[in-house]
N, C-alpha and C positions, 0 to 999 in steps of 0.2 A: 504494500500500500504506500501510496506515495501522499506524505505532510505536505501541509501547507494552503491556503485559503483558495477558495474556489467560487467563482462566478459564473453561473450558468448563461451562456453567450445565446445562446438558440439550441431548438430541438429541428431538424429536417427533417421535411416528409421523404418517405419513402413509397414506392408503390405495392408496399403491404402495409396493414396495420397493424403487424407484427414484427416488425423490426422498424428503426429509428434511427438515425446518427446524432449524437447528443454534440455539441461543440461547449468548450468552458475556456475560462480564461482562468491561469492557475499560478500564484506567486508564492515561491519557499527561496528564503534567506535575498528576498528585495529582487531575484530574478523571474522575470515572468514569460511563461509558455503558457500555447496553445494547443488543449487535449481536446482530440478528437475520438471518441467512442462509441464503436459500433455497439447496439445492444439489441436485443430480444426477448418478444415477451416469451414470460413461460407461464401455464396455469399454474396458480399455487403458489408461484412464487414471483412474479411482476417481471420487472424489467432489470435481464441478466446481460451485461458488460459481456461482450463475445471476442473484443479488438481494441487494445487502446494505443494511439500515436500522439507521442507529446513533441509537439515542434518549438524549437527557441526562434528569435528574431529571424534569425539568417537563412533558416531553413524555412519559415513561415514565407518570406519574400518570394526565394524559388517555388514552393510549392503553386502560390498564388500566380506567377509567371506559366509555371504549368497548368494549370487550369485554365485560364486566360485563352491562351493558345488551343489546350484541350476544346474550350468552350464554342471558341470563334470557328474550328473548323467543325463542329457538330449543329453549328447554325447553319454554317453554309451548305450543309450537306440536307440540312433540313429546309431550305429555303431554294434550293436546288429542284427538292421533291415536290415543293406546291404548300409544303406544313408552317405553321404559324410558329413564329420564333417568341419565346417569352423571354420580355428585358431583365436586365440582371438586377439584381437586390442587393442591397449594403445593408450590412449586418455592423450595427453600430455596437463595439466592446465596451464593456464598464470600467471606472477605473478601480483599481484595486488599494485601498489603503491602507 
């Protein structure tokens, strides 16, 4: 288990309502990362953690570079086929104090 204070950023939809991507913003000793975790429900027992990725600054930027790019060519490739492209969303972090 990993210490240290935790701000829940957004929950993503997924196309079941049975699993979720949870995003948090997470600071231990004044450094702060970005965890991202897969989870799934289970009866009986709610919503179980399946994957978790904790990004710092540097890897957060690249990731976001990759998606970016990821993003732009699955527009175009959707936009290519006749399908409606959905604009993108900003996901505003809290600060942590």
């Amino acid at each position: 288990m990993h210490s240290g204070r935790n701000a829940t950023v957004q929950i993503l939809k997924t196309p079941t309502d049975d699993t979720r991507i949870e995003v948090y913003l997470e600071s231990q000793d004044g450094a702060a990362q970005v965890v991202l975790r897969y989870a799934t429900w289970t009866e009986g027992l709610g919503w179980c953690s399946q994957k978790t990725i904790r990004l710092d600054g540097d890897q957060l930027d690249d990731l976001h570079r990759a998606l970016t790019v990821a993003r732009h060519r699955i527009n175009v490739q959707r936009a290519e086929k006749g399908q409606a492209v959905e604009p993108a969303q900003v996901i505003r972090l809290p600060t942590l104090a």
